[in-house]
C-alpha positions as CSV (number, residue, x, y, z in Angstrom):
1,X,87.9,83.0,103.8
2,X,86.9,86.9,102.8
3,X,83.2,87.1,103.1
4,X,83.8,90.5,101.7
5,X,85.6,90.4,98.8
6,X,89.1,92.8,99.0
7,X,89.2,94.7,95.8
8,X,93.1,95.2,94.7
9,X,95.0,96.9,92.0
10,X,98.3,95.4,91.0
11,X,100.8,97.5,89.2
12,X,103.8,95.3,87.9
13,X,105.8,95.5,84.7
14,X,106.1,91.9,84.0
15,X,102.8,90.6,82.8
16,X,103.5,86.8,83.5
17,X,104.1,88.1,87.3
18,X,100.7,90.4,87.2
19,X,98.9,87.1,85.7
20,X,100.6,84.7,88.5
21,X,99.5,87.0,91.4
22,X,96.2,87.4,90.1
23,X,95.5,84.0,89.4
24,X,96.8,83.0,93.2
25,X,94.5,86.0,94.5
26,X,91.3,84.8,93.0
27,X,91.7,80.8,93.4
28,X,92.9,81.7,97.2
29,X,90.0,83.8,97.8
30,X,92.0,86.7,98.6
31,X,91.5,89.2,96.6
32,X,89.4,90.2,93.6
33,X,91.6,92.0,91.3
34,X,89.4,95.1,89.6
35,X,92.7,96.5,87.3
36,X,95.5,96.1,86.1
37,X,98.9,98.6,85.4
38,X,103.1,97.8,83.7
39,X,103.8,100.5,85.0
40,X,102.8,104.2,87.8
41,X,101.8,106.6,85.3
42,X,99.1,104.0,84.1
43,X,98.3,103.7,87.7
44,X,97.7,107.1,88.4
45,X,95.4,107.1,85.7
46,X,93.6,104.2,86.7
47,X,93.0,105.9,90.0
48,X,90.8,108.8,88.5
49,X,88.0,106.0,88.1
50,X,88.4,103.6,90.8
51,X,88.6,103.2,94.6
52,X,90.1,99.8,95.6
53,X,90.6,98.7,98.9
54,X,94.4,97.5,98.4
55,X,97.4,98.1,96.0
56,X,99.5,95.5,95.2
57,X,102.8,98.1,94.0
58,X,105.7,96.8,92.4
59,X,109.1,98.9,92.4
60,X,110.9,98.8,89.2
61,X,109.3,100.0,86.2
62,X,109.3,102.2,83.3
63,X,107.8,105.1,82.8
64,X,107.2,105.7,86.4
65,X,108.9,104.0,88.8
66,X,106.5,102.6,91.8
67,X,108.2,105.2,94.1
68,X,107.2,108.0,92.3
69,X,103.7,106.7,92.0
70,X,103.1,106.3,95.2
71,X,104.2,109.5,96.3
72,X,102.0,111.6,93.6
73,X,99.0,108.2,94.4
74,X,99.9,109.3,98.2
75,X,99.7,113.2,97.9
76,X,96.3,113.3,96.4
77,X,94.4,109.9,99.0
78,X,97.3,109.6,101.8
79,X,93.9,106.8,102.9
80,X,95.4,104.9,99.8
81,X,96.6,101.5,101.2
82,X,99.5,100.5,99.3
83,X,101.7,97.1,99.7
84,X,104.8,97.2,98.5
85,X,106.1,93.9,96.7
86,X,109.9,94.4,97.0
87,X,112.9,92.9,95.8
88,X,115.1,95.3,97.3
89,X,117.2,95.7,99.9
90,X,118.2,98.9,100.0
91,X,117.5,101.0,103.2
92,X,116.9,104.0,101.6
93,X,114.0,103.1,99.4
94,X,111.8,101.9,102.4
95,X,112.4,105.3,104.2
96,X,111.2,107.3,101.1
97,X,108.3,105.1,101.3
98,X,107.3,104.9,104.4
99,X,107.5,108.8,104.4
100,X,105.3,108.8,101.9
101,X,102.5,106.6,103.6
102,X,102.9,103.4,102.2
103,X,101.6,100.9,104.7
104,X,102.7,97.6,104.0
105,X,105.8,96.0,102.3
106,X,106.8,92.4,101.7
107,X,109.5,90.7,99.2
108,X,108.5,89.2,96.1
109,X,109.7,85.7,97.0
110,X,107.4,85.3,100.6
111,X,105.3,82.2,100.7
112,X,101.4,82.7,100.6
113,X,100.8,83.2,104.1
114,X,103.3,86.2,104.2
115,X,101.0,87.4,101.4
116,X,98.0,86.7,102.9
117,X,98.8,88.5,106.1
118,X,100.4,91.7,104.5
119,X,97.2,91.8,102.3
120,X,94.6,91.4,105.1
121,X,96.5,93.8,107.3
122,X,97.1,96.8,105.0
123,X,93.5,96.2,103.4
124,X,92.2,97.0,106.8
125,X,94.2,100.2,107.0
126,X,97.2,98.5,109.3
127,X,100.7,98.3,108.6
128,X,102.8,94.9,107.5
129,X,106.4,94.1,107.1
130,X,107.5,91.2,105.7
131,X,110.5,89.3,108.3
132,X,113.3,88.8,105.7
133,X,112.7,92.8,104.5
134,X,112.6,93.7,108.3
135,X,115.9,91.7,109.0
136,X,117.3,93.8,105.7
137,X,116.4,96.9,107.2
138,X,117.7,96.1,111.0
139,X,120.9,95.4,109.7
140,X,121.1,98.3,107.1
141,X,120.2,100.4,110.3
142,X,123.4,98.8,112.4
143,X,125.7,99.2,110.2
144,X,128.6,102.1,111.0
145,X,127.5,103.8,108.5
146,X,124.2,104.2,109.7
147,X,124.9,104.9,113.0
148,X,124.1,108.7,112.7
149,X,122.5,111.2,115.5
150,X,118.7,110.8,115.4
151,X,116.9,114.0,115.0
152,X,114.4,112.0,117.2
153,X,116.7,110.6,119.5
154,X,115.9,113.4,122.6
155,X,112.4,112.1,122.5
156,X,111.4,110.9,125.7
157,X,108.4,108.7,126.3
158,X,105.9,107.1,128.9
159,X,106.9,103.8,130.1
160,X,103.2,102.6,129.0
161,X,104.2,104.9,125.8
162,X,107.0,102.8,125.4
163,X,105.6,99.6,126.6
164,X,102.4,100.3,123.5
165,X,105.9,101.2,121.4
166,X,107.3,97.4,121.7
167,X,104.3,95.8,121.5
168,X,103.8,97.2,118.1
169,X,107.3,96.4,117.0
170,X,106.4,92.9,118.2
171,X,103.9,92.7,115.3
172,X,100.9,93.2,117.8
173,X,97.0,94.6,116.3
174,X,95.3,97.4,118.5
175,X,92.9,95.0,119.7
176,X,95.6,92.2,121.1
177,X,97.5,95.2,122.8
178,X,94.1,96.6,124.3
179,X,93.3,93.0,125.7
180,X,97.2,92.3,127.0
181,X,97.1,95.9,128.6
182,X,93.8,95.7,129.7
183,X,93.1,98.9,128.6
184,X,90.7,100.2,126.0
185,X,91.1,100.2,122.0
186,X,90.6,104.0,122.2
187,X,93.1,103.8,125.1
188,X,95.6,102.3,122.4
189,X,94.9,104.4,120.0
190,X,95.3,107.9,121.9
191,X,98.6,106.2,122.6
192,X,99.9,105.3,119.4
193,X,98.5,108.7,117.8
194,X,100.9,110.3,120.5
195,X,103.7,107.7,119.7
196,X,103.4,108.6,116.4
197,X,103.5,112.6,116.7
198,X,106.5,112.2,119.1
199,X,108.4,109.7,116.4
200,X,107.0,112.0,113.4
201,X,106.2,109.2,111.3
202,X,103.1,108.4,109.5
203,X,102.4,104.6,110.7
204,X,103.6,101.4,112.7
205,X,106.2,100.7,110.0
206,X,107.6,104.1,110.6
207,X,107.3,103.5,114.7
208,X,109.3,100.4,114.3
209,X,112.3,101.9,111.7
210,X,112.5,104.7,114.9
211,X,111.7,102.0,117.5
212,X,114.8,100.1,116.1
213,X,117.0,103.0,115.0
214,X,117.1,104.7,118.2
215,X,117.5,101.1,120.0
216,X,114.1,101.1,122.1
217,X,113.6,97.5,120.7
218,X,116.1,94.8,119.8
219,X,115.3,92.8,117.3
């Protein structure tokens, strides 16, 4: 599948889990796994000596919670590409972590070819969100509750700004939006560095919480 070999980190508490995932990463051809951490301050240590190309985070953990890690792992490589195996559904941790640059998140109980895809995107530098923690987060962000004034919200952009905007949201790589638009990929790009700079946000998971949040898309 991989003629390179992905190099990954996986940083869980429960060992059984840690040994599962690695054993499906390796026999699948996914990834090679080149360390192990229970829990973020082992992590952090772990990244004084290496440089993998993916980071398989869980949340909950002693010690240092996965959170935390990533913020301090964040603060000193924000290059770091970090996916996020969640459990939760709770809004507000995805926003702390997509502040923080975390590229990629997907729930603990996706099938392999969730996996698969969150892993080959955010390896590559891309962003991934798994569907059932996207649902999670659209409804989190329509309840009343929610429903707060965007400091965002007088942004105004292009209608091929906005048209590169959905397209994202719609799951869609650089390259496919380039050949749909028949534009360029750095054409794309320029555009979704200026998406982002408008929105604030780090990456596509961050245009797609403000996509959503200030109702450009509908999901």
């Amino acid at each position: 599948m991989n003629k390179t070999k992905i190099k990954a980190v996986i940083v869980d508490d429960h060992e059984m889990f840690r040994s599962g995932l690695k054993s499906l990463l390796e026999q699948e051809n996914l990834a090679q796994v080149v360390a192990e951490a229970s829990n973020g301050q082992e992590f952090l240590e772990l990244m004084d000596t290496l440089s993998p190309d993916l980071i398989l985070m869980d949340i909950d953990m002693p010690l240092m919670n996965g959170i935390e890690a990533s913020e301090k792992a964040l603060a000193k490589n924000p290059k770091l590409n970090i996916l996020v195996l969640s459990m939760y559904d709770d809004y507000s941790h995805y926003t702390r972590l997509v502040t923080a640059g975390v590229k990629g998140f997907i729930s603990k109980s996706s099938g392999k070819t969730d996996l698969e895809r969150g892993i080959m995107a955010v390896s590559n530098g891309d962003s991934y969100f798994s569907s059932d923690l996207l649902r999670n987060i659209i409804i989190e962000i329509n309840k009343p509750k929610e429903r707060v004034a965007s400091k965002g919200s007088a942004v105004t952009f292009s209608s091929r700004e906005e048209e590169v905007l959905k397209l994202i949201c719609n799951g869609y790589a650089t390259n496919e939006i380039a050949d749909k638009l028949c534009l360029s990929h750095k054409t794309i790009d320029n555009h979704r560095s200026k998406l982002l700079q408008k929105a604030g946000v780090k990456n596509s998971i961050g245009l797609v919480i403000y996509a959503i949040k200030n109702k450009i898309v509908i999901f």
